[in-house]
Gaussian input, Z-matrix of N, CA and C with variables (Angstrom, degrees):
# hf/3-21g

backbone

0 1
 N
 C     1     B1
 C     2     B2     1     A1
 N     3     B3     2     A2     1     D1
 C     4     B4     3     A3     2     D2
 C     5     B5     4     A4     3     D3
 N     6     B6     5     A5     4     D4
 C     7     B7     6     A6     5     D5
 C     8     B8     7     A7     6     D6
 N     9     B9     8     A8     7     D7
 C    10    B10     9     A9     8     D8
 C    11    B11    10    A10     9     D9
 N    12    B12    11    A11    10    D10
 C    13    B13    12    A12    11    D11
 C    14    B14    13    A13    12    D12
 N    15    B15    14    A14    13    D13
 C    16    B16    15    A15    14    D14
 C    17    B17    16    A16    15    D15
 N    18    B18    17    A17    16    D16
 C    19    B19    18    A18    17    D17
 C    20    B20    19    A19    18    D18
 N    21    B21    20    A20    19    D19
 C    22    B22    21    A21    20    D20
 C    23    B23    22    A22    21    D21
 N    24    B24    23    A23    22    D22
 C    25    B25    24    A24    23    D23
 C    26    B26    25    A25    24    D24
 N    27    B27    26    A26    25    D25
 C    28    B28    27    A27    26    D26
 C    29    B29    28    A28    27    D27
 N    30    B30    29    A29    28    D28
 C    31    B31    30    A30    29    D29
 C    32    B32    31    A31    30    D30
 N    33    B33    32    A32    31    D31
 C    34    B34    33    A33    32    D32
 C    35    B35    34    A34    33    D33
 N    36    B36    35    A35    34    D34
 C    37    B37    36    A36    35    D35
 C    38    B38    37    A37    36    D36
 N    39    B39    38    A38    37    D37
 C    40    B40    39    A39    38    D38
 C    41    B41    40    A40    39    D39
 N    42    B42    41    A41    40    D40
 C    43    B43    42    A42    41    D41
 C    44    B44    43    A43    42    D42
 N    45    B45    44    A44    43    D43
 C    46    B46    45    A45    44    D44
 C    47    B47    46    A46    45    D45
 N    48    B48    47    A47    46    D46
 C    49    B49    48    A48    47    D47
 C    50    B50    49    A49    48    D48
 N    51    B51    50    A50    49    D49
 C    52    B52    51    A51    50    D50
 C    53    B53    52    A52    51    D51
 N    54    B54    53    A53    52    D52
 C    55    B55    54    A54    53    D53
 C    56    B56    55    A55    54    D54
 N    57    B57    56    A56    55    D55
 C    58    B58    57    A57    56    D56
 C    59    B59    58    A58    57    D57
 N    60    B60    59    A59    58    D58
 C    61    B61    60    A60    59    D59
 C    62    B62    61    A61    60    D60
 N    63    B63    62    A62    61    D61
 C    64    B64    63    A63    62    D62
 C    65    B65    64    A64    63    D63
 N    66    B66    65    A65    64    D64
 C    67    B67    66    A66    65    D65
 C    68    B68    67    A67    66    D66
 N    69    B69    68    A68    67    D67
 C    70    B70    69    A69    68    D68
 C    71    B71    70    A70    69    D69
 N    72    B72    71    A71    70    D70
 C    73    B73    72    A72    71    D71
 C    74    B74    73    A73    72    D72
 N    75    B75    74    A74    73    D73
 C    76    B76    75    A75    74    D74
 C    77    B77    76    A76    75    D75
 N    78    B78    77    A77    76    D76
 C    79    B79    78    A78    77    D77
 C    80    B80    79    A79    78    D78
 N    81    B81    80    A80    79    D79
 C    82    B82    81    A81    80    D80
 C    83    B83    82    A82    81    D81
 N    84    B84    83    A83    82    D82
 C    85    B85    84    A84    83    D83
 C    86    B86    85    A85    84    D84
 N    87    B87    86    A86    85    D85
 C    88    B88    87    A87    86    D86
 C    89    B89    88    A88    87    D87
 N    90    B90    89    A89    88    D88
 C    91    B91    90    A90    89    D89
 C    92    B92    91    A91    90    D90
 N    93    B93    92    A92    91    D91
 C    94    B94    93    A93    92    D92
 C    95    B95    94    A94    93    D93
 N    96    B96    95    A95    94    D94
 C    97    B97    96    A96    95    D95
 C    98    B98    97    A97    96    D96
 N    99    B99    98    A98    97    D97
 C   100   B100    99    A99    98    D98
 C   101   B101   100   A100    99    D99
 N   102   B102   101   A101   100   D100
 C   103   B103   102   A102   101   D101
 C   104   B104   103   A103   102   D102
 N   105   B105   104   A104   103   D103
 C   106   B106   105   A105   104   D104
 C   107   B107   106   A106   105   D105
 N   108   B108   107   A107   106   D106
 C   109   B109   108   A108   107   D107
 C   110   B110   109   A109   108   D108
 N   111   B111   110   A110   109   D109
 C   112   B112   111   A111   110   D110
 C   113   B113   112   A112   111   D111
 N   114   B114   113   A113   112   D112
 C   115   B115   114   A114   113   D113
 C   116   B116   115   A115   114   D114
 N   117   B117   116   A116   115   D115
 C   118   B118   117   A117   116   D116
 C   119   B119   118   A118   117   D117
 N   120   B120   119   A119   118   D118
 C   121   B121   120   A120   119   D119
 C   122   B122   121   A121   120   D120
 N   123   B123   122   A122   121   D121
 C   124   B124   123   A123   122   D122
 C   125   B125   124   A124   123   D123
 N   126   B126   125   A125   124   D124
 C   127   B127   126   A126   125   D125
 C   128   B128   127   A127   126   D126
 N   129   B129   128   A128   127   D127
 C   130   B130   129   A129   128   D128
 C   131   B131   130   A130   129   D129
 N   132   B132   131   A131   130   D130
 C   133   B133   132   A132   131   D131
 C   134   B134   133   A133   132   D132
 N   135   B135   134   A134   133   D133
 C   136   B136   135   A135   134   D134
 C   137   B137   136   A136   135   D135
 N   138   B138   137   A137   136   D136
 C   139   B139   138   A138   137   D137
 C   140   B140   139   A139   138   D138
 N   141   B141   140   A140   139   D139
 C   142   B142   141   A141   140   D140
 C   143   B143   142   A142   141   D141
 N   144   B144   143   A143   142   D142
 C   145   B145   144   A144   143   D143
 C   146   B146   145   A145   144   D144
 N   147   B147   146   A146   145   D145
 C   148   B148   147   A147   146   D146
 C   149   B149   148   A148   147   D147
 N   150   B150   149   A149   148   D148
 C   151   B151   150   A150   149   D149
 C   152   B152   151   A151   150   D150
 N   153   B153   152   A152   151   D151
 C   154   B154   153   A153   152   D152
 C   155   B155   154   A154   153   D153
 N   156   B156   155   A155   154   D154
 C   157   B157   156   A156   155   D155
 C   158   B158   157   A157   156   D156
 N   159   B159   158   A158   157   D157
 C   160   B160   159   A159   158   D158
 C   161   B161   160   A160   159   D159
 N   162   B162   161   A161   160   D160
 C   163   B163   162   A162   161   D161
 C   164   B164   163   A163   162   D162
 N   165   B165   164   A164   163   D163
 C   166   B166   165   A165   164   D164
 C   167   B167   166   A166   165   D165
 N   168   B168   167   A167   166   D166
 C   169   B169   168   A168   167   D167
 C   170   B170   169   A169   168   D168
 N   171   B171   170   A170   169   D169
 C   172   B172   171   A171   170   D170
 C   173   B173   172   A172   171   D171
 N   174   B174   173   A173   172   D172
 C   175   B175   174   A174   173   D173
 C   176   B176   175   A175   174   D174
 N   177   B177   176   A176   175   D175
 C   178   B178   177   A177   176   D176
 C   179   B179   178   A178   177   D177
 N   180   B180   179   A179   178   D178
 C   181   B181   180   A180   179   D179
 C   182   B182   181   A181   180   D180
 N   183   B183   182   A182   181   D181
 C   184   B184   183   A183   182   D182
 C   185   B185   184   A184   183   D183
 N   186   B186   185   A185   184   D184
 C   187   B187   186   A186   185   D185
 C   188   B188   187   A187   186   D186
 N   189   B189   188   A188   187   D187
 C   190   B190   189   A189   188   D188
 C   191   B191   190   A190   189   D189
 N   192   B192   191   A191   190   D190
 C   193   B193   192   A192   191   D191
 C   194   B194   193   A193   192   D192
 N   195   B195   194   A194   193   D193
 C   196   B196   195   A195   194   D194
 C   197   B197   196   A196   195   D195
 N   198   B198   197   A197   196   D196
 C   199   B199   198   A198   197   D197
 C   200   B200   199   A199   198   D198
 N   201   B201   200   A200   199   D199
 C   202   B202   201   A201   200   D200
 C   203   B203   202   A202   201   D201
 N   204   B204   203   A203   202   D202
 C   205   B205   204   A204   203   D203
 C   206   B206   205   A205   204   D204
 N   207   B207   206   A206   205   D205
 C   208   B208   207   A207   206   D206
 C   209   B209   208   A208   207   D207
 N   210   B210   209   A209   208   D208
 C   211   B211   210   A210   209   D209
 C   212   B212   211   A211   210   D210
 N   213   B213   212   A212   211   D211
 C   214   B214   213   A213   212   D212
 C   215   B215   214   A214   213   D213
 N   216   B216   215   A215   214   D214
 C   217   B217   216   A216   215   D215
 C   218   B218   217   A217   216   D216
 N   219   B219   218   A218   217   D217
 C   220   B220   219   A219   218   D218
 C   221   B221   220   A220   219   D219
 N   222   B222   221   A221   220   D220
 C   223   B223   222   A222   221   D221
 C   224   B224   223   A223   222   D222
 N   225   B225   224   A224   223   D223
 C   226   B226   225   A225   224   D224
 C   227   B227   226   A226   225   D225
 N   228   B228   227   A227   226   D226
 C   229   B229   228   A228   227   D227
 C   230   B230   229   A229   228   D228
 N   231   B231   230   A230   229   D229
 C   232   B232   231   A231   230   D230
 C   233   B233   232   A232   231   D231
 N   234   B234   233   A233   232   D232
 C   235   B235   234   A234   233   D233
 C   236   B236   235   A235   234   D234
 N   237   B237   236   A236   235   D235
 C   238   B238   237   A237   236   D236
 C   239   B239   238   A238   237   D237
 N   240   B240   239   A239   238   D238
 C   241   B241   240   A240   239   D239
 C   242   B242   241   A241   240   D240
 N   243   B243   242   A242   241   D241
 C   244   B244   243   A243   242   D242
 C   245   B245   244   A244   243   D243
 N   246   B246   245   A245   244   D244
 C   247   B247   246   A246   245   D245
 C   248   B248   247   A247   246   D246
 N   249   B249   248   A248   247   D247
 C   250   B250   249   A249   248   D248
 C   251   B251   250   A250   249   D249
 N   252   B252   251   A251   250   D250
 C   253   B253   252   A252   251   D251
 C   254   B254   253   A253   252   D252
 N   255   B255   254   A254   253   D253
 C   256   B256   255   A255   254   D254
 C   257   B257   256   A256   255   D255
 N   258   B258   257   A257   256   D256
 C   259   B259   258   A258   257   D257
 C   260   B260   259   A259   258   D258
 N   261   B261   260   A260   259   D259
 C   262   B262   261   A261   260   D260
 C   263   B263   262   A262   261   D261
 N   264   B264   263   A263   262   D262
 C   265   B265   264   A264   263   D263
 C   266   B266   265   A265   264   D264
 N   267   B267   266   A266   265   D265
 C   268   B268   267   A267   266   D266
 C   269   B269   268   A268   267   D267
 N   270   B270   269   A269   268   D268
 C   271   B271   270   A270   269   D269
 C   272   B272   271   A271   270   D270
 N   273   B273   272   A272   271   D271
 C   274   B274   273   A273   272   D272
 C   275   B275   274   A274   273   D273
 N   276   B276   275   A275   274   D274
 C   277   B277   276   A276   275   D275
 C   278   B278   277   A277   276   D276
 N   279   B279   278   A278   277   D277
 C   280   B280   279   A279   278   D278
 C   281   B281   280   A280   279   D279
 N   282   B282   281   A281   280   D280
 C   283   B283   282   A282   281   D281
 C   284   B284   283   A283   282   D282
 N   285   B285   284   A284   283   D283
 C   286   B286   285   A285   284   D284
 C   287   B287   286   A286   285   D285
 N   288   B288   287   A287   286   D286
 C   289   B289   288   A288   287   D287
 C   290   B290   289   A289   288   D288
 N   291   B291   290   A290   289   D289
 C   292   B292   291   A291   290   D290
 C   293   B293   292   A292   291   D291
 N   294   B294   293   A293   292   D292
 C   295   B295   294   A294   293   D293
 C   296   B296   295   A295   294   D294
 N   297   B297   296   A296   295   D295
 C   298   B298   297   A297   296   D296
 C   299   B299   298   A298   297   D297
 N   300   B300   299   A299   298   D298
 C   301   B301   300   A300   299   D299
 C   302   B302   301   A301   300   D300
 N   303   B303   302   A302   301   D301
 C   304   B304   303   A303   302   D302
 C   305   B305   304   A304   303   D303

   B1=1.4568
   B2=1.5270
   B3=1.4151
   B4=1.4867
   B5=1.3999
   B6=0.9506
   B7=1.2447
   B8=1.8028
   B9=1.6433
   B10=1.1983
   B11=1.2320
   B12=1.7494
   B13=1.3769
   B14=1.3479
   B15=1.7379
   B16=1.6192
   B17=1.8525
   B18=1.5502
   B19=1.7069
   B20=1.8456
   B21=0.9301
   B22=1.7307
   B23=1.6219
   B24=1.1053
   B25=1.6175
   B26=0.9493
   B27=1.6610
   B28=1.4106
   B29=1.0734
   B30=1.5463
   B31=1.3207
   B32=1.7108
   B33=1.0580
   B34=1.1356
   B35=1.5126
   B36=1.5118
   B37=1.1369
   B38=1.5789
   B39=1.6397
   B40=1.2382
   B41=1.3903
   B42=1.6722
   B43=1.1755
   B44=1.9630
   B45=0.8549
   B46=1.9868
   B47=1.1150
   B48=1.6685
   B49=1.4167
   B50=1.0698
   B51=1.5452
   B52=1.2428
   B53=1.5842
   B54=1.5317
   B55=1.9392
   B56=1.3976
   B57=1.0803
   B58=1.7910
   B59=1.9227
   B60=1.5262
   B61=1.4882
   B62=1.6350
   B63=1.2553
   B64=1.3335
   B65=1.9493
   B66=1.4606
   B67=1.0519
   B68=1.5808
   B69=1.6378
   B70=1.8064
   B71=1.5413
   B72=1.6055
   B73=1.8660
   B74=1.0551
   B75=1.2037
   B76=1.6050
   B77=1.4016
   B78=1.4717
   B79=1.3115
   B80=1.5577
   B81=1.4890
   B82=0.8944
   B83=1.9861
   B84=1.1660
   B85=1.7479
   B86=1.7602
   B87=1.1736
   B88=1.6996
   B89=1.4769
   B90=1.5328
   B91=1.2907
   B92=1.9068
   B93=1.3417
   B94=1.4009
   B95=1.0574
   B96=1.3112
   B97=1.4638
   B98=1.9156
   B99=1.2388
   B100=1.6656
   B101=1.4119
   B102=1.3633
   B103=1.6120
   B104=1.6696
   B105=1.7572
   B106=1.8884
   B107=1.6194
   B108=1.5143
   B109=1.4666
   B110=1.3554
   B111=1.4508
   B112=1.5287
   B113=1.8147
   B114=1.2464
   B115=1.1691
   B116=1.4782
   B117=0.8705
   B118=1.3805
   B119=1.9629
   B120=1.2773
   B121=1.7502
   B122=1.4525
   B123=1.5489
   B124=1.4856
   B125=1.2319
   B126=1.6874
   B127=1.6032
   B128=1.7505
   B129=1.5489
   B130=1.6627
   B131=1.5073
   B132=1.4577
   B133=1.5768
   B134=1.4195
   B135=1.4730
   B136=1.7585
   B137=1.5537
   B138=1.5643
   B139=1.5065
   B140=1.6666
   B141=0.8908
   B142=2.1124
   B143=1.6024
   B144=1.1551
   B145=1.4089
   B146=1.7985
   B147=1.3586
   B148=1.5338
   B149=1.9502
   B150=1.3232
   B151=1.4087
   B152=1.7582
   B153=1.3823
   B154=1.4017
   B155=1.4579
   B156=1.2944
   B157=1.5381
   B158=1.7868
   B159=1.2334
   B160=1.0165
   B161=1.8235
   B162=1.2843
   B163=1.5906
   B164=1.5033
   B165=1.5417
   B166=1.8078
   B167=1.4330
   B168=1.4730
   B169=1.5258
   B170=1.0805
   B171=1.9587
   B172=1.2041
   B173=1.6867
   B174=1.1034
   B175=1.4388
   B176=1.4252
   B177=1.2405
   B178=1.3414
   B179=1.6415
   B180=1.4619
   B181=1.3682
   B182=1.4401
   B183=1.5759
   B184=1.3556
   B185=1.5509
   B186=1.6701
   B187=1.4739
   B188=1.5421
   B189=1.4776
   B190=1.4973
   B191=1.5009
   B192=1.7019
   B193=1.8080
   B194=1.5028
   B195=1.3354
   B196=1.2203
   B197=2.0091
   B198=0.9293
   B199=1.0786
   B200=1.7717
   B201=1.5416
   B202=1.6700
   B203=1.2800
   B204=1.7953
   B205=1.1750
   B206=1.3115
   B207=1.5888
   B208=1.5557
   B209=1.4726
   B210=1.9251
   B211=1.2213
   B212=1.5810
   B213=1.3441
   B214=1.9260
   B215=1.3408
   B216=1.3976
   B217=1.1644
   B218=1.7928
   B219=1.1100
   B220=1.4798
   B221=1.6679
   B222=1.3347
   B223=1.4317
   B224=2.0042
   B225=1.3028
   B226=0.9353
   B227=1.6369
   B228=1.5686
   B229=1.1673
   B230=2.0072
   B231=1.1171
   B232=1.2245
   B233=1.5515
   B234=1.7137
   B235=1.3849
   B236=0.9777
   B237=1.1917
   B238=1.8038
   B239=1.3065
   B240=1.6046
   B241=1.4549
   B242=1.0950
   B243=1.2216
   B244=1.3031
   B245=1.6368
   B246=1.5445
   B247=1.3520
   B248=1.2824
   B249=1.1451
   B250=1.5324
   B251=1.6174
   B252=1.3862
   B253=1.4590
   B254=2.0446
   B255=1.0346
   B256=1.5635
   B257=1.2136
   B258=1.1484
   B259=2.0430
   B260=1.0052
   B261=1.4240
   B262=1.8796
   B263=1.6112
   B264=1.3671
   B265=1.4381
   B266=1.2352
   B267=1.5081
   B268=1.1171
   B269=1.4694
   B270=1.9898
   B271=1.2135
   B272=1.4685
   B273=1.4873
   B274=1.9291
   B275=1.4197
   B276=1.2761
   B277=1.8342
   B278=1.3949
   B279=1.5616
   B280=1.3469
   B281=1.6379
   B282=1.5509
   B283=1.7101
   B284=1.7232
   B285=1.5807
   B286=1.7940
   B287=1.8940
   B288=1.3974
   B289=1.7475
   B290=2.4232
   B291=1.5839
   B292=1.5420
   B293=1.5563
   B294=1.8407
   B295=1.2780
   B296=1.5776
   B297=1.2490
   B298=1.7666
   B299=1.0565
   B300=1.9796
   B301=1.3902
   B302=1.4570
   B303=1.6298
   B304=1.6865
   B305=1.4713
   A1=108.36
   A2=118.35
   A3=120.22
   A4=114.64
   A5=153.93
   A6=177.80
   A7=103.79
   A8=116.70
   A9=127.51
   A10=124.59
   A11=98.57
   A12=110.67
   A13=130.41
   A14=102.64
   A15=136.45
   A16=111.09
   A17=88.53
   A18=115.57
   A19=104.25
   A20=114.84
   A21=100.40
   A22=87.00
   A23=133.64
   A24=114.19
   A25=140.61
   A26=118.89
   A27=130.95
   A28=121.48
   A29=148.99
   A30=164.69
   A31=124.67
   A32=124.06
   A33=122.65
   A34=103.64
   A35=137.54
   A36=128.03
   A37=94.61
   A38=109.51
   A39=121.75
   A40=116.21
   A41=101.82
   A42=133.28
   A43=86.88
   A44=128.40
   A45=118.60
   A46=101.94
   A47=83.76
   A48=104.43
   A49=144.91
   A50=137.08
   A51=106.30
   A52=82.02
   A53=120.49
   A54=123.70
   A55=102.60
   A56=86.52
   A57=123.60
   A58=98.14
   A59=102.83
   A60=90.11
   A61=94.03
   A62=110.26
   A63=117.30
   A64=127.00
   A65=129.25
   A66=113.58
   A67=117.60
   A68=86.65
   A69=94.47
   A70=117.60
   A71=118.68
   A72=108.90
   A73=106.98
   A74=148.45
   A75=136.87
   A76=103.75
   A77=141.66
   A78=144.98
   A79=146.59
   A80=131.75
   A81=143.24
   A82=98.66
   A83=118.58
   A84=114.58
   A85=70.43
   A86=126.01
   A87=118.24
   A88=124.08
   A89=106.86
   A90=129.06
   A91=107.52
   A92=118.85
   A93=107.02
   A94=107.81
   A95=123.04
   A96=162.92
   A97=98.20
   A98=107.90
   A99=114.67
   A100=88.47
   A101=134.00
   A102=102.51
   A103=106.68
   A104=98.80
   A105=120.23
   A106=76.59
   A107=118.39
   A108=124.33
   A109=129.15
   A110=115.34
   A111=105.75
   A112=108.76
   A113=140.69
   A114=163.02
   A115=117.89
   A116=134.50
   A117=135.36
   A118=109.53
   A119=107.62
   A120=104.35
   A121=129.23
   A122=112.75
   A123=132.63
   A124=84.52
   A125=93.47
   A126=107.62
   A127=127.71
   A128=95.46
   A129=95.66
   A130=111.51
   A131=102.79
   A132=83.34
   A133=136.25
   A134=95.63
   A135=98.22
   A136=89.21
   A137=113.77
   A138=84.14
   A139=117.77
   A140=113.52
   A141=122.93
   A142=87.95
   A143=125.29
   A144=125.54
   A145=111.66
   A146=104.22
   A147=116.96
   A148=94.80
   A149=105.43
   A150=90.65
   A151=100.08
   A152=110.05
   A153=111.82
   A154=112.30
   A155=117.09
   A156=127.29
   A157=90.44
   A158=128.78
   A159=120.21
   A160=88.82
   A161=99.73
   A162=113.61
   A163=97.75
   A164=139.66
   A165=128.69
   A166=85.98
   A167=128.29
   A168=114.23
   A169=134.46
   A170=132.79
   A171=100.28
   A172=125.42
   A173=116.31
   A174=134.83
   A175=104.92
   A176=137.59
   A177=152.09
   A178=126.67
   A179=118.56
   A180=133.50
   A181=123.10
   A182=111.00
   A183=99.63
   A184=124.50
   A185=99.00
   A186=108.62
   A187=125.77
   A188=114.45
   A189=112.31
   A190=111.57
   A191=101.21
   A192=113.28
   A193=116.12
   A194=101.32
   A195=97.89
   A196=114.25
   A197=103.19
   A198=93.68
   A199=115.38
   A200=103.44
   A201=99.57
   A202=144.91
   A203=114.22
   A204=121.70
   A205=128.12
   A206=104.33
   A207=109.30
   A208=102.43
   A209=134.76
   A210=116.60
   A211=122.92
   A212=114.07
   A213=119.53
   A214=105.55
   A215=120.24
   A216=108.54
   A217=126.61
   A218=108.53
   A219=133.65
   A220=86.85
   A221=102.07
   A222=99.63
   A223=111.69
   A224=124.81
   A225=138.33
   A226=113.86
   A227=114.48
   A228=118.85
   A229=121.68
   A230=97.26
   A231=110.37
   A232=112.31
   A233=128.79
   A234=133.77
   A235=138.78
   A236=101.76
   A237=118.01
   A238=111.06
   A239=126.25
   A240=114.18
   A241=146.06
   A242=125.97
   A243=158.68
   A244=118.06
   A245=104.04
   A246=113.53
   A247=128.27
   A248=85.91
   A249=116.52
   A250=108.28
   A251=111.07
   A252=116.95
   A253=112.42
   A254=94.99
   A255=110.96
   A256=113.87
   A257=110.97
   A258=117.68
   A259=88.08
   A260=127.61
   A261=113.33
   A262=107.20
   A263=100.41
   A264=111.06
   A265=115.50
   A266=121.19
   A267=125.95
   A268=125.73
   A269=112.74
   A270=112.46
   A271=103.77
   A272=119.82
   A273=103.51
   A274=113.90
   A275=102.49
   A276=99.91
   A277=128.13
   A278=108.76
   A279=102.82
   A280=128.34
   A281=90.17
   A282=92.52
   A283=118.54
   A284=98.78
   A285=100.20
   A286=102.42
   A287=110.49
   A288=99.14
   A289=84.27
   A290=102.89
   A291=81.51
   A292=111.87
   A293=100.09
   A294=88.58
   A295=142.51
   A296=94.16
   A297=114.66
   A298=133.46
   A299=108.69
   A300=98.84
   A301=118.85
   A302=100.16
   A303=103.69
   A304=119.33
   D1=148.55
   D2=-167.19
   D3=-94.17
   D4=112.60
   D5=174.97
   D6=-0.22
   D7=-36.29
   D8=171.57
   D9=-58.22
   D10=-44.75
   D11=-172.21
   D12=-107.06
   D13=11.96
   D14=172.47
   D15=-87.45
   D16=-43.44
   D17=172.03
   D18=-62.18
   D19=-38.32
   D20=-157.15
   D21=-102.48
   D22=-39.82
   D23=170.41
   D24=-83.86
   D25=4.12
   D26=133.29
   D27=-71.00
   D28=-1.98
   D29=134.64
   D30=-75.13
   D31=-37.02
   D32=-167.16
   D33=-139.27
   D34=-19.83
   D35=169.35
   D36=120.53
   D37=-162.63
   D38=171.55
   D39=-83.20
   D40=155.26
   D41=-124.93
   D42=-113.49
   D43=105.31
   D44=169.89
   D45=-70.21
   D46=156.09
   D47=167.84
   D48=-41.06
   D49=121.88
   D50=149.67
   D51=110.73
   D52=-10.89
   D53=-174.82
   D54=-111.34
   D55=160.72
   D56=-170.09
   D57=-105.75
   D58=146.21
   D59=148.47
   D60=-137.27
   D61=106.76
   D62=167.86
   D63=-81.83
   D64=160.11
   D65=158.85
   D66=-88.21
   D67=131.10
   D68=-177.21
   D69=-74.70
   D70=4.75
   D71=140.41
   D72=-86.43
   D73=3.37
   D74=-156.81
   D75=44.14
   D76=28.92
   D77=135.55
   D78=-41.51
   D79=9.18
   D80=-113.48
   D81=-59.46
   D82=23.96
   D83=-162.79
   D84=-119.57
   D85=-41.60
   D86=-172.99
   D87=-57.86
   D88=55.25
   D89=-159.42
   D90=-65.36
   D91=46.92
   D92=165.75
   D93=-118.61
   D94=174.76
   D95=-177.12
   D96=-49.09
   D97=-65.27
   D98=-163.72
   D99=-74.40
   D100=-32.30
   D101=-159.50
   D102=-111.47
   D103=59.28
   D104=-176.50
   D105=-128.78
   D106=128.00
   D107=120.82
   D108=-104.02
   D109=-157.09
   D110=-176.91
   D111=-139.02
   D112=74.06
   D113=167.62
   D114=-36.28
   D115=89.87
   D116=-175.85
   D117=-65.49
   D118=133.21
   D119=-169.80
   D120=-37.43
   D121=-12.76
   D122=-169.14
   D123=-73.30
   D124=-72.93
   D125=-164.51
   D126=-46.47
   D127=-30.76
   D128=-174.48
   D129=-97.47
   D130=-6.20
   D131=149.55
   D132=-105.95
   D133=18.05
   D134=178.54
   D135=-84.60
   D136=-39.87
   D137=-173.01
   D138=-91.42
   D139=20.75
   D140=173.38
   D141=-91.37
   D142=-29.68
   D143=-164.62
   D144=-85.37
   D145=-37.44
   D146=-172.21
   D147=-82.45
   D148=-25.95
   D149=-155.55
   D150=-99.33
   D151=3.74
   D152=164.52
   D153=-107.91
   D154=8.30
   D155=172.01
   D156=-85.29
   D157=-40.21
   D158=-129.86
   D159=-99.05
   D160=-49.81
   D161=-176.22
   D162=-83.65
   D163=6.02
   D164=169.04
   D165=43.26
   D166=55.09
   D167=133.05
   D168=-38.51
   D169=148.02
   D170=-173.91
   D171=-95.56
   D172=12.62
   D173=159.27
   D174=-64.44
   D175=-54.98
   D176=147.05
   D177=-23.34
   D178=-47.06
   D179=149.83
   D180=-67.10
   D181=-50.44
   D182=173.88
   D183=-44.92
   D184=-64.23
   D185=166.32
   D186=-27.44
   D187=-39.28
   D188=177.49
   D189=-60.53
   D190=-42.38
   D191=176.31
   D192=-57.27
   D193=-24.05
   D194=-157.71
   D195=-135.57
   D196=59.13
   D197=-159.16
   D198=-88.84
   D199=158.73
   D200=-146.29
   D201=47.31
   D202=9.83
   D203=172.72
   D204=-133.63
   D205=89.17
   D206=-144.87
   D207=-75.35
   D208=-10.86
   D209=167.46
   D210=-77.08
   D211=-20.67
   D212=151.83
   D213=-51.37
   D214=-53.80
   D215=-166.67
   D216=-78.90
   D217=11.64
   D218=-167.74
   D219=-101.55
   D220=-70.69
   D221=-164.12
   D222=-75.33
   D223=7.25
   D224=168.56
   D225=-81.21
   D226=-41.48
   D227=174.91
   D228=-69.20
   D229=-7.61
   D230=-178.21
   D231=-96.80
   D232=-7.22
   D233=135.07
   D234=-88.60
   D235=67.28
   D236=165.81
   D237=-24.62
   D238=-35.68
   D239=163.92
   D240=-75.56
   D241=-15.59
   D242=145.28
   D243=-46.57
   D244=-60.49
   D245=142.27
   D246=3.52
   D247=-98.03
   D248=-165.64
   D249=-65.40
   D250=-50.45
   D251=165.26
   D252=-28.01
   D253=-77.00
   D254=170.11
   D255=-38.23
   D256=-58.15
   D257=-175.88
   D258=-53.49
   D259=-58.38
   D260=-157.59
   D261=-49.51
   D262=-61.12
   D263=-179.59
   D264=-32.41
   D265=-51.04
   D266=-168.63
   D267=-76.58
   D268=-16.67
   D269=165.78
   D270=-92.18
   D271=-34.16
   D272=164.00
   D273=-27.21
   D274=-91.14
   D275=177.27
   D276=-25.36
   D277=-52.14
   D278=168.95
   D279=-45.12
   D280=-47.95
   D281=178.33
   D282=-70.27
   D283=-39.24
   D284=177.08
   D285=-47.07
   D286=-28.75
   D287=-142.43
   D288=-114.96
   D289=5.36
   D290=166.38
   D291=103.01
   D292=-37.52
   D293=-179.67
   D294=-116.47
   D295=46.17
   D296=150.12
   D297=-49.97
   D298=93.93
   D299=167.45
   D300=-88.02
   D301=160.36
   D302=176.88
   D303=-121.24

């Protein structure tokens, strides 16, 4: 059992179904008590989802290449040049159209 989810049910009890207890810096060395919430699977992947929109992870790019076909997208992650090609593109646009965050 992982140290997060050893931490919150010696504190708070058992853990439901179907939940996460993530750290709320995404720190995983920020080993206290306050910085454990509890994320339900919907929820924690909207934000794994927003936060690889945000950073053009390349699991995140592939997927654009490849969408619904996670063995393209396997072998997509393995061209870092291709990659990167795309990311650019994808922060061009952002900047032509305004919405570049920093």
């Amino acid at each position: 059992m992982h140290w997060n989810r050893w931490a919150w049910e010696q504190a708070y009890g058992k853990i439901p179904p179907r939940t996460n207890v993530v750290f709320k810096d995404g720190n995983p060395n920020n080993l206290t008590i306050d910085n454990l919430e509890l994320l339900s699977d919907a929820a924690l992947a909207k934000r794994n989802a927003s936060a690889s929109i945000q950073t053009l992870s390349d699991n995140y790019i592939a997927g654009i290449l490849s969408p619904k076909n996670t063995a393209l997208r396997t072998l997509l992650q393995s061209n870092k040049t291709l990659l990167e090609i795309k990311r650019k593109q994808i922060t061009l646009k952002r900047t032509i159209y305004g919405q570049q965050e920093n």
